[in-house]
N, C-alpha and C positions, 0 to 999 in steps of 0.2 A: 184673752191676754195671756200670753206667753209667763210665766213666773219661771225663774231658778230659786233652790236651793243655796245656802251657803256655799255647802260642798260641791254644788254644781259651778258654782262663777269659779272656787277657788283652780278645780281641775283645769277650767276653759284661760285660767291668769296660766298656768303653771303648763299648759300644752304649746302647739307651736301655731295653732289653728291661730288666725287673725285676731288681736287683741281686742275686746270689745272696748267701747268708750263707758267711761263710769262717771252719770251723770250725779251729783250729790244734792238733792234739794232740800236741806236741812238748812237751820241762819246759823250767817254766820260763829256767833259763838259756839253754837254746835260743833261747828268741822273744824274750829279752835282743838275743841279737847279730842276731838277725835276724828281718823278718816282714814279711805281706802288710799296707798300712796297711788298718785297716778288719775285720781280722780278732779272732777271740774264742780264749782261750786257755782251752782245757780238758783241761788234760792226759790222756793216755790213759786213765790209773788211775782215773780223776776222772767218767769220762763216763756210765757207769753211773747212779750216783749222780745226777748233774746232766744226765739228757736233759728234763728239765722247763723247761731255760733254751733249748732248741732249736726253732724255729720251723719245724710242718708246712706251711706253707701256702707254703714259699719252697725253692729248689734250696739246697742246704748243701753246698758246697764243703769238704771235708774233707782237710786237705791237714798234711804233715810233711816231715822232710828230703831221703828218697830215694822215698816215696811207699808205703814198707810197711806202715808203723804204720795210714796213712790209710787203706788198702786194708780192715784189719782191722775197724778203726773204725764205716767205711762200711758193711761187712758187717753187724757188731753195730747199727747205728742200722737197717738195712731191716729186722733179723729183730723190732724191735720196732717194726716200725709206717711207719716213716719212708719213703715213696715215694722221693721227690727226694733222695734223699743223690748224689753223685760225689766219683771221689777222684780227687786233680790226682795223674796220672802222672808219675811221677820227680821229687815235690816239689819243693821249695823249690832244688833242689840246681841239677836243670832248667831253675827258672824262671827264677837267674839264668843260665845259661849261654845260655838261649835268648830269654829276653824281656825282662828288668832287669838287665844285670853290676854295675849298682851296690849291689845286693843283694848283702850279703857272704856266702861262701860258708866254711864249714868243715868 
């Protein structure tokens, strides 16, 4: 499985290379207090059910708090199909300690 870096998604948001999809599978109160802008909220439970709203043709950035849930996620979306899936290493939790502190952390 593919994994980024913080600083790797932030470079690939901030380049002109094709914008990846940022899948968030954290619940909802989670992506209440905090989230990537631009990102889609499908909670883990949820994704099963809803890989039909997932787009093959794009990198899916699949990303959560500390990066475990995403890891799982990611796993489950390649076993059915999904080439391009990655999961942001040490989530959201990471990204603000390393790339956005204005992203709240909890």
């Amino acid at each position: 499985m593919i994994e980024w870096s913080p600083e790797t998604l932030h470079a690939r948001l901030q380049s002109a290379d094709g914008m990846p999809f940022i899948l968030d599978v954290r619940e909802p109160w989670e992506y209440r207090l905090a989230h990537l802008s631009g990102s889609m909220l499908i909670p883990m439970r949820e994704v099963t059910r809803r890989m039909e709203e997932l787009p093959k043709d794009r990198d899916i950035v699949v990303v959560c708090h500390h990066g475990i849930r995403s890891r799982i996620v990611a796993a489950h979306l390649h076993r059915h199909g999904f080439e391009r899936v990655i999961n942001l290493a040490g989530g959201l939790d990471a990204w603000s300690l390393r790339v956005d502190p204005r992203l709240p952390r909890y």
